[in-house]
C-alpha positions in Angstrom: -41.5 -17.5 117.4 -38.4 -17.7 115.7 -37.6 -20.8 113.6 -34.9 -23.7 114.8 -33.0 -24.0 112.3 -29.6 -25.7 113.4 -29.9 -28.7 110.8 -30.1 -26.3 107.7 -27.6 -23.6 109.2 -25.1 -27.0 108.8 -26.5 -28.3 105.4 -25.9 -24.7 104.3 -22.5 -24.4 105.1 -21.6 -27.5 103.6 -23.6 -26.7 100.5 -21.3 -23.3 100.3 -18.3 -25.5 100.6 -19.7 -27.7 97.5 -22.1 -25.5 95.2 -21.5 -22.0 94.3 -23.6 -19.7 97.3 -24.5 -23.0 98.3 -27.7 -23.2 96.0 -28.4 -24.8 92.7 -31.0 -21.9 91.5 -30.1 -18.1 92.9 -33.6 -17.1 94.6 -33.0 -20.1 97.1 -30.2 -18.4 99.0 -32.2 -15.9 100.5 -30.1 -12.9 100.0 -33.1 -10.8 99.0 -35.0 -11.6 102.2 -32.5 -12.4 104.9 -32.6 -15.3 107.3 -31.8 -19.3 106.9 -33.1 -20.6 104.0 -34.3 -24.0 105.5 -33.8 -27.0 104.0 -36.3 -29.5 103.0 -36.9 -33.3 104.2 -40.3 -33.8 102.5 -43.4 -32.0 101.2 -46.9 -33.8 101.1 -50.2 -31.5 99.9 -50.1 -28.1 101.2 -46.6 -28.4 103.5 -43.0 -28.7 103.6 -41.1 -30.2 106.7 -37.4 -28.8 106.9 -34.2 -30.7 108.5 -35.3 -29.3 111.6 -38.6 -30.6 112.3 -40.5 -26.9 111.1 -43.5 -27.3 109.1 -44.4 -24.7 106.5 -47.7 -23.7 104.3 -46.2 -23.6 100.7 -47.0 -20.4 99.0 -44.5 -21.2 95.9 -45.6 -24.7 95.0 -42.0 -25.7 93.8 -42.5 -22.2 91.4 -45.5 -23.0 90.3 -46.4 -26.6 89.2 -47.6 -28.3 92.5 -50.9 -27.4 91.1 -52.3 -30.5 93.3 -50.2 -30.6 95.7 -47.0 -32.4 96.7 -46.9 -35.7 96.7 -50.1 -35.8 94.5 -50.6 -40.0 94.9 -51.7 -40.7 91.6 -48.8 -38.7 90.2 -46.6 -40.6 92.4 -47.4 -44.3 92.0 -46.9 -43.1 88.0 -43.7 -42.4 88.5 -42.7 -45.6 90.9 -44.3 -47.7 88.3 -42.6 -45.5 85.2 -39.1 -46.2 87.2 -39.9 -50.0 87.5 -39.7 -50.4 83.6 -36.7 -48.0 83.4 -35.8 -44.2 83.9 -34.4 -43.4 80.9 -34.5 -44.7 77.4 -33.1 -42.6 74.6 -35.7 -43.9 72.7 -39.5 -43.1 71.4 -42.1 -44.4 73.9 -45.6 -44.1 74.0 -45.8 -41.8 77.2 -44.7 -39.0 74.8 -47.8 -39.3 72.1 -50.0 -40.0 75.2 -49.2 -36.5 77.0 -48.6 -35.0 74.0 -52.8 -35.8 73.0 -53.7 -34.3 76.7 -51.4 -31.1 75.6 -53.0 -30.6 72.0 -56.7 -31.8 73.7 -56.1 -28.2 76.1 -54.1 -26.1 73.7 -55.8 -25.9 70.3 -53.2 -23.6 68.8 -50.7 -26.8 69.4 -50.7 -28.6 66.2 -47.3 -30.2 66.5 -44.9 -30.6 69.4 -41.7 -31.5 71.1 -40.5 -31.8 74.3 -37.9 -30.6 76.7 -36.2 -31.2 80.0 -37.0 -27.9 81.2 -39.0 -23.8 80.3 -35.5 -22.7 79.4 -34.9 -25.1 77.0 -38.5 -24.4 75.1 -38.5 -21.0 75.0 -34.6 -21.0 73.8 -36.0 -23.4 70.9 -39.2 -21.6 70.1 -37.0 -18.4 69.4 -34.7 -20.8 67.3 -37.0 -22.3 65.1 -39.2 -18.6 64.5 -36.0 -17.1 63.2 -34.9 -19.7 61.2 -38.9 -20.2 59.8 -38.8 -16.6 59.3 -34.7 -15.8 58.5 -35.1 -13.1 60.6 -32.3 -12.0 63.7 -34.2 -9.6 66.0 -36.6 -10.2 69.2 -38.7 -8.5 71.0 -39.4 -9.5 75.0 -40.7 -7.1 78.0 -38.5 -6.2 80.4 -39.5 -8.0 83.7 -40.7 -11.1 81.4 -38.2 -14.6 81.7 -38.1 -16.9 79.5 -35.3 -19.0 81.2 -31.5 -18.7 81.3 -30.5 -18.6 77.5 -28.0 -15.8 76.4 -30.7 -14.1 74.2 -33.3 -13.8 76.8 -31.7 -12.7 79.8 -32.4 -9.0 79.1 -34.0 -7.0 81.6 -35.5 -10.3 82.5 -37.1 -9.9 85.8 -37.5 -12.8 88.1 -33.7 -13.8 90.0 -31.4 -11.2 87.7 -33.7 -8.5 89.0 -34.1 -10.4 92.8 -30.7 -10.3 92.9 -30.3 -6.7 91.2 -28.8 -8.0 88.5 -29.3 -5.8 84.8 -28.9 -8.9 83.1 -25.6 -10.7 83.0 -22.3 -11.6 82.9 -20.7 -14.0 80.3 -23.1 -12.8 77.6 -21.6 -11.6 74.2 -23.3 -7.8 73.3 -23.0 -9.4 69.7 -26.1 -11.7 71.1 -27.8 -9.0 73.0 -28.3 -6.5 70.2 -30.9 -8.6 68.6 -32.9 -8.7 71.7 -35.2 -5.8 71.7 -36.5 -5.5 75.7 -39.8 -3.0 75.9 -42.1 -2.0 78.6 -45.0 -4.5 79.2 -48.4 -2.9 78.9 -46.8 -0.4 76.1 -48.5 -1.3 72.4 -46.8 2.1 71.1 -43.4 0.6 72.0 -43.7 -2.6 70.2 -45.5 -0.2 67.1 -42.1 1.9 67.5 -39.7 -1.3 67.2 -41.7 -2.5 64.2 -41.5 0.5 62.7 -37.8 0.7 62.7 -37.6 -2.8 62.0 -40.3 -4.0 59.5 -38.6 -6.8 58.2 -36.3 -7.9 60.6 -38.2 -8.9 62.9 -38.6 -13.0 63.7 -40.9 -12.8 66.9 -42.7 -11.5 69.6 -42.2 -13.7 72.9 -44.2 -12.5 75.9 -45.2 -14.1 79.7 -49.0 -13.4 78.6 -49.6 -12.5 82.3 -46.1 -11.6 83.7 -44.8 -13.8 86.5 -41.2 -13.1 86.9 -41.6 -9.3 88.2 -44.3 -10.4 90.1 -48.0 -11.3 88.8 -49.0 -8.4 86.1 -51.8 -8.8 84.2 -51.9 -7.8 80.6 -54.0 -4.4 79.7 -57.3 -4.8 77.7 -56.5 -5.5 74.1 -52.7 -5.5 75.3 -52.3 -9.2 73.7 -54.5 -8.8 71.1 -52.5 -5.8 70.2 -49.1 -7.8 70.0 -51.5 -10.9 67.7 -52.2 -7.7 65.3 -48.5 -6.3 64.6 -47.2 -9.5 64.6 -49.1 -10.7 61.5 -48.9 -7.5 60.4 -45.3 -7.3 60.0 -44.9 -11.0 59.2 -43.4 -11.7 62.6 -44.4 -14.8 64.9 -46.0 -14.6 68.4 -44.4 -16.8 71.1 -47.1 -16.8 74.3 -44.9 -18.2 76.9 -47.3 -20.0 79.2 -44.5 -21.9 81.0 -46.3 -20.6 84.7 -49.7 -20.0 83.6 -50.1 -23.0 81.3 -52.6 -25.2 83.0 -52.9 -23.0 86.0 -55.1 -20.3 84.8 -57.1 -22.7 83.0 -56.8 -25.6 81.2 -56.1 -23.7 78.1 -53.3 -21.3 79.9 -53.7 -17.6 79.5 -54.3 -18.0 75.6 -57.8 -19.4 76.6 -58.7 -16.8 78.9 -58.0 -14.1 76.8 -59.0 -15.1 73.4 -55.6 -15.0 71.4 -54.2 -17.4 69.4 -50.2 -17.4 69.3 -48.4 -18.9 66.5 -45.5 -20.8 69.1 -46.6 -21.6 73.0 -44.3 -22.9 75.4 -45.0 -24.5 78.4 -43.1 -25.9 81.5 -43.9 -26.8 85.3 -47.7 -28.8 85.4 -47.3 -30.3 82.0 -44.7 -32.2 83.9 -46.5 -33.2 87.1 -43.4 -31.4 88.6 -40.6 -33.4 87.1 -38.8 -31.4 84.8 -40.6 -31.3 81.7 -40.5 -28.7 79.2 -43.4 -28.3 75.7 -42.7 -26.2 72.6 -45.1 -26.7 70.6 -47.8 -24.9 67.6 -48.5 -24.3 63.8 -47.5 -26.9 62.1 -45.2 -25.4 59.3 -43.5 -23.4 61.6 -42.4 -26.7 63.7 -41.7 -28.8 60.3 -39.1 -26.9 60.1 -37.3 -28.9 63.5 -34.8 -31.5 62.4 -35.1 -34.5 61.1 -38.0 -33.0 58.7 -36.2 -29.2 58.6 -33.1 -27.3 58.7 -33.7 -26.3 63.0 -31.8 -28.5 65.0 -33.0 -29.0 68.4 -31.9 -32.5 70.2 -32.3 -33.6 74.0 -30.8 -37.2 75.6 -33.9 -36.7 78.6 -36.5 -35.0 76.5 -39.7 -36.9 77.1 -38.5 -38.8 79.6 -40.8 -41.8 80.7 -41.0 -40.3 84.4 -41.9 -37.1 83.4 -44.1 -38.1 81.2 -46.2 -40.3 83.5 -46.3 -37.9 86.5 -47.5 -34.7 83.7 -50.4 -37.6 82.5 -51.6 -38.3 85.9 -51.8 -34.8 86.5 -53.3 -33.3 83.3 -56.4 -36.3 83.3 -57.2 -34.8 86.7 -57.2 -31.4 85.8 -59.3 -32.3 82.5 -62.1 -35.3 84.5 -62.6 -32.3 87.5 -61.7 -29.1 85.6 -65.4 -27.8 87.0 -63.9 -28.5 90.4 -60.5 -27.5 91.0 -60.4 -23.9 89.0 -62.9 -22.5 91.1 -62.0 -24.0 94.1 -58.6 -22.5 93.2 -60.3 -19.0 92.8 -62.4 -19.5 95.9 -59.1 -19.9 97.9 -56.9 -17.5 96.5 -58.9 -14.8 96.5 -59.5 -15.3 100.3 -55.8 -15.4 100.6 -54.8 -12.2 98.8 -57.7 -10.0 99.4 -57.5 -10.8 102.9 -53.8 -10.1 103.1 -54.8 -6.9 101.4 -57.8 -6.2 103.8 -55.3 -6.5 106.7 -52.3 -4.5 105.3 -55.1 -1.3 104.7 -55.9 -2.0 108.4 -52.3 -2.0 109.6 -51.7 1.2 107.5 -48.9 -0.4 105.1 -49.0 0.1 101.5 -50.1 -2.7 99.7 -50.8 -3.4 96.1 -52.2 -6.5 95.2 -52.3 -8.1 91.6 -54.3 -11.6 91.2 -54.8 -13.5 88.3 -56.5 -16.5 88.8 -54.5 -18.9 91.3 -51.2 -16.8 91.3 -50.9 -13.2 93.0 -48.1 -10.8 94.6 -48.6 -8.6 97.0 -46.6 -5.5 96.1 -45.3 -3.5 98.8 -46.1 0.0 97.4 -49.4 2.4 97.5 -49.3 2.4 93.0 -50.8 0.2 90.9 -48.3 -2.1 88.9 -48.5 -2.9 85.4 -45.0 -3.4 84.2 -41.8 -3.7 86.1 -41.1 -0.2 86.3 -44.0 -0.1 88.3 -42.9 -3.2 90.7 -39.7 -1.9 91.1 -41.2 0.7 93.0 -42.0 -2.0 95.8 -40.1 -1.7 99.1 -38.3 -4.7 99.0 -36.8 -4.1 102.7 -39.8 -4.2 103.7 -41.2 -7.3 102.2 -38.0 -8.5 103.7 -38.9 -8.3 106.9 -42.7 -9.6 106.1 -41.3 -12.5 104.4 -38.7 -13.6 107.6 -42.1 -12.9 109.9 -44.2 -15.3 107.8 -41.6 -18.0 108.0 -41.3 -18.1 111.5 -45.2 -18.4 112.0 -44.5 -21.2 109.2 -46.3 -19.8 105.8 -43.4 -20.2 103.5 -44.0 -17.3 100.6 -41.3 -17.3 97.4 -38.2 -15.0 98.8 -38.9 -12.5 96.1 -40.7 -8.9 96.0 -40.5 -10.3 92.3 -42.0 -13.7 92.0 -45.2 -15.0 92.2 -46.9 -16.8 94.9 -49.3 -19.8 93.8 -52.0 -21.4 95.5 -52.9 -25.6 95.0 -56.3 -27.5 95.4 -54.8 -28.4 98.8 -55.1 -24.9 100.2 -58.4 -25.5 102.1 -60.5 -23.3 104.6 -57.7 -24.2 107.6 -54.8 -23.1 105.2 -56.0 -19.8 104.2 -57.4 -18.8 108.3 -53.8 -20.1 109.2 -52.1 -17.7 106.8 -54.3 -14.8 107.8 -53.8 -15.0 111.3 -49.4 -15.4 110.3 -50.0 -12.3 108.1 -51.6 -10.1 111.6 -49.1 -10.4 113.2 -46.3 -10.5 109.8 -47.6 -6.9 108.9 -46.4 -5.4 112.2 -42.7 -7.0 111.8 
């Protein structure tokens, strides 16, 4: 049954009248799907409630790091008792070297840190301080990866440029975009090429280490690896940019899972318990050279703030005291999820391809298998246009992207995947 959305349709239209397409972040206004982007009163575990009264089953988790669930009550009476004692200091406090111990305790390549106010801001200063550790210009990134909105990574950057069929974009100098060199994900002969042609220019290698931004695309076997080998090779540094994975794969990120060990991780989304909260962090002569002990300047009023600090600390202890709990519970439920999705799209005769990696998945709406974003793009985004409309009026809320990930929290129990299921039978037919 179709949504009521006569609250939002008016919020909207005075958000257009105030904020440029009405949004504060692209992918929200719904141009890739269609329909009334709804907007949101309150979210607690599993749900969001819009103007309206409409409850949904969040498939996006806020983009990732509701990894508990809204309104995670530990998380939240941090934060109220974090605000009592102020919001904002511009000064050291000990909230930073506490989540900052949790970090280093679940990322052994960490060895020094610092941190941000978002993912854009850690990957734009992980590419900083590599080129000026290694006084090299160049970098290579995959086309379909994002690593956030600065000048020298939005090439070919997948997730809202390539929503919104976008190359890259405006306002960017091509004096800035030459020394990013974009390359197929999945292609170890590419990067070999680049390397090749470049042996010494080189600074680094940044790379989603399982791609979210084009949808979920897992790296090939010895992919990874294969990137750790030229990089030391050639004297270059490897940036693993676990910004969505980090914490959500495992406690380790996608470093731990497949056995690499970058010289730069960066990290966003869980480590802040959902405030904004960004993590640049790993060897530590490459971050001695950051300002006030090196030559890198890097500064931020909010970094470490004493909110975000406290929400990413209640939520890191619980994902360390129960880790034997929540990632396979998180495995249990979203495999169920997408393979059932799957099992029902084969039945309905639609072509489906499904990539999973741990508790983050797309379903693809084409009959090849996708490994890069060449592959993706082949999805037909009309019609997971019309799926996506069909699942929010039976109330399952999935990102309004062909080419974003979904993400499933510990609060998607036995009633929230049948209840998705039984959306998706009738969604498949829309």
């Amino acid at each position: 049954m179709p949504r009521i959305l006569n609250r939002s349709r008016e919020l909207q239209l005075r958000a257009e009248s105030l904020l440029p397409g009405g949004v504060d972040s692209p992918v929200r206004a719904f141009r890739a799907v269609g329909g009334d982007p709804p907007f949101v009163t309150r979210a607690e575990g599993a749900y969001l409630w819009d103007e309206d009264g409409n409850r949904y089953l969040d498939m996006f988790g806020s983009w990732g790091p509701m990894i508990l669930g809204h309104a995670y009550p530990p998380a939240v009476a941090a934060i109220q008792a974090a605000a009592a004692r102020g919001a904002s200091f511009g000064a050291s406090h000990t909230g930073e070297g506490d989540l900052a111990e949790l970090v280093m305790r679940c990322f052994p390549s960490i060895e020094r840190l610092r941190f941000t106010s978002s993912g854009t801001e850690a990957c734009m200063s992980a590419v900083r301080v590599a080129r000026g550790f290694t006084g090299r210009k160049f970098v290579v990134k995959f086309e379909g990866c994002y690593h956030g909105h600065s000048d020298a990574m939005l090439v070919k950057a997948g997730s809202g440029v390539a929503t919104l069929g976008i190359p890259g974009s405006a306002g960017i100098p091509a004096e800035t975009a030459m020394h990013t060199l974009a390359l197929p994900y999945n292609d170890l002969a590419a990067v070999q090429t680049v390397f090749d042609a470049y042996p010494e220019q080189i600074a680094c290698i940044i790379v989603e280490p399982v791609v979210g931004n084009a949808g979920t695309i897992a790296p090939s076997e010895g992919y990874l690896q294969g990137l750790r080998r030229l990089a030391t090779e050639y004297g270059a540094l490897l940036i693993v940019d676990e910004v969505m994975t980090g914490f959500r794969l495992s406690l380790g990120g996608a470093q731990q899972i497949y056995g690499v060990t970058p010289d730069l991780t960066t990290l966003g989304k869980i480590v802040g318990g959902g405030l904004p909260c960004g993590v640049f962090g790993g060897r530590a002569d490459v971050m001695e050279f950051l300002a006030p002990l090196g030559p890198v300047y890097q500064a931020g009023t909010l970094s470490g703030n004493p909110l975000a600090m406290a929400a990413g600390i209640a939520t890191l202890q619980h994902l360390i005291e129960r880790e034997g709990e929540v990632y396979p519970g998180l495995e249990k439920a979203t495999a169920a999820i997408a393979d059932g999705v799957a099992g029902l799209a084969r039945e309905a005769g639609v072509a489906m391809t499904t990539n999973r990696v741990g508790s983050m998945f797309t379903w693809f709406f084409t009959g090849q298998e996708v490994t890069d974003f060449e592959s993706a793009a082949t999805s037909d985004t009309a019609r997971f246009g019309r799926f996506h409309r069909a699942m929010m009026d039976a109330g399952v809320w999935l990102p309004p992207s062909q080419f974003e990930a979904a993400f499933v929290s510990t609060e998607h129990g036995p009633a929230e995947v049948e209840f998705l299921l039984e959306a998706a039978r009738g969604a498949l037919w829309a």
